[in-house]
C-alpha positions as CSV (number, residue, x, y, z in Angstrom):
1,X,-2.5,-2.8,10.7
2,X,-1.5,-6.2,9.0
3,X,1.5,-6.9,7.7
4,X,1.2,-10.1,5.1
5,X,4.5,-11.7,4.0
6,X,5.3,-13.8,0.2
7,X,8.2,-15.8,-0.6
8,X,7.9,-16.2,-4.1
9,X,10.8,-16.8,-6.7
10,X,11.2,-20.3,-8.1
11,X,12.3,-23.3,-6.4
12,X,15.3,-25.4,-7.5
13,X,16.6,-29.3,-7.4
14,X,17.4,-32.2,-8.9
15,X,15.0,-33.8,-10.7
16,X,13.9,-37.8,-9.5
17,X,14.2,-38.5,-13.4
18,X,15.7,-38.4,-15.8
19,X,18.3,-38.4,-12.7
20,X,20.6,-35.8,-11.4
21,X,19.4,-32.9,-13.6
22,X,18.9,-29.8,-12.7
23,X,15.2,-28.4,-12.6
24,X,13.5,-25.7,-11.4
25,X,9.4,-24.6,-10.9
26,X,7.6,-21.6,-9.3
27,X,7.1,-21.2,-5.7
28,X,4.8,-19.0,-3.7
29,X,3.9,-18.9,-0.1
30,X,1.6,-16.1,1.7
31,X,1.3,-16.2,5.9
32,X,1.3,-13.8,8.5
33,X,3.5,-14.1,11.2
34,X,1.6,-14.7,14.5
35,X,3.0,-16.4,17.9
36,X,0.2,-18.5,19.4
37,X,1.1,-19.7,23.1
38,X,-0.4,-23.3,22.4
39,X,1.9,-24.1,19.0
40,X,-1.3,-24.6,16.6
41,X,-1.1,-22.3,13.5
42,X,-3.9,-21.7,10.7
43,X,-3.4,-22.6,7.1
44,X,-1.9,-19.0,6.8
45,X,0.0,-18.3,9.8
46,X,4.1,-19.3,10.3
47,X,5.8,-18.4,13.5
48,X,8.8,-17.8,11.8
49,X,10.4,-16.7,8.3
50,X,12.3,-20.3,8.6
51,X,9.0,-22.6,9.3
52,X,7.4,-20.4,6.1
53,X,10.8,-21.9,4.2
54,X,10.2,-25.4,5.9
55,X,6.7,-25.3,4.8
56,X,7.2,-24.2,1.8
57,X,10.1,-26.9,0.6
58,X,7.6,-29.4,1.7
59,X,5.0,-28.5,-0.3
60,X,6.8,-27.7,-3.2
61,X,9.7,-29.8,-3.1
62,X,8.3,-32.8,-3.7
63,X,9.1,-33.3,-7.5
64,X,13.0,-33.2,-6.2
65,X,15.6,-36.0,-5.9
66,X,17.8,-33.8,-3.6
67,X,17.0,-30.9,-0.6
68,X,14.8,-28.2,-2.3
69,X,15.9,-24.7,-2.4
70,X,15.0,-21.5,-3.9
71,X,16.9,-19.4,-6.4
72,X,19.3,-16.4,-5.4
73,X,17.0,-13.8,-7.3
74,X,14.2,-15.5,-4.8
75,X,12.7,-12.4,-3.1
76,X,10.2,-11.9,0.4
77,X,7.6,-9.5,0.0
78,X,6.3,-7.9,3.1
79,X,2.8,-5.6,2.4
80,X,1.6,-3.7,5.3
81,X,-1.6,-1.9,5.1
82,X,-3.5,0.4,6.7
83,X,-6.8,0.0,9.3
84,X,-9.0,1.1,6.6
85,X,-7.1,-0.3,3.4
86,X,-6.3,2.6,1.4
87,X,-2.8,2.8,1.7
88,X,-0.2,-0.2,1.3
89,X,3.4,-0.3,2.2
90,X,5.2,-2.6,0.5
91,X,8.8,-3.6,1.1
92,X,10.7,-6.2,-1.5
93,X,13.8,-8.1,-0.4
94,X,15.7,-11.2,-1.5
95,X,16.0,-14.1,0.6
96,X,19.7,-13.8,0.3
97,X,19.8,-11.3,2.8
98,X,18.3,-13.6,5.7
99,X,21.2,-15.7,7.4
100,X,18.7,-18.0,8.9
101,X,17.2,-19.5,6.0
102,X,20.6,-19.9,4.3
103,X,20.0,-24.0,4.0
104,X,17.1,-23.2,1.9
105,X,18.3,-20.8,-0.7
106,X,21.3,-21.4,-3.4
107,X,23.5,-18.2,-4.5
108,X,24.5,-20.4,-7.6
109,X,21.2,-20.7,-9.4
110,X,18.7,-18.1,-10.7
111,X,15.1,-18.1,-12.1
112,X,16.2,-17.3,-15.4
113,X,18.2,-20.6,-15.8
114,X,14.9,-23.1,-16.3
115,X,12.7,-20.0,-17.9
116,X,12.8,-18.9,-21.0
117,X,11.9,-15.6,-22.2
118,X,10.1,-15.6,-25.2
C-alpha cells in the first residue's frame, strides 16, 4: 500500500503591490511521507506534514509582501490505495485540525474571500 498526501486550498497574503492588500491564489502540493536515514528527499517526498507546509509557502508564497499562509477551509487529502489499485481510501481533513502547522494557516480568511462564484 501507498498512502499519497495533498494540501490543497488556497494560499493567502499581502500582496507586494499595490501594498498591504489582501490577496489570495491556489495552492497544491502532493508527497509521500518517507524517512530516509541520510536527509535527501525526491521531488515528491516530505518527512513531515510541517516541511510539506514549509515547502509549500516557498514555492507558492512568493507573490507575498508578508508570511504566506493558507486559508481556514484549506484541507489535507490523504489517499491510500490498495497493492493492486482497485480500491482507494480516501480521508479529507482541514489543516485547522493540525497544531503543528498552526504558523502556516489563518482561521480568519477563507477561499471564498478572493474567488468569486459565478
Amino acid at each position: 500500500m501507498e498512502t499519497r498526501y495533498t494540501i490543497s486550498g488556497t494560499i493567502t497574503g499581502k500582496y507586494w503591490w499595490p501594498i498591504n492588500v489582501d490577496a489570495g491564489k491556489p495552492a497544491r502540493l502532493t508527497f509521500r511521507r518517507v524517512n530516509h536515514a541520510d536527509g535527501i528527499y525526491g521531488h515528491d517526498e516530505q518527512p513531515d506534514l510541517l516541511s510539506a507546509m514549509e515547502t509549500l509557502a516557498i514555492r507558492e508564497g512568493g507573490d507575498f509582501s508578508t508570511a504566506a499562509k493558507m486559508t481556514a477551509d484549506s484541507v489535507l487529502i490523504a489517499e491510500r490505495s490498495d497493492m493492486h489499485g482497485r480500491r482507494t481510501f480516501r480521508r479529507i481533513v482541514p489543516l485547522t485540525a493540525f497544531p503543528s502547522i498552526a504558523d502556516y494557516v489563518t482561521d480568519e480568511l477563507y477561499g471564498s474571500d478572493f474567488f468569486a462564484d459565478d
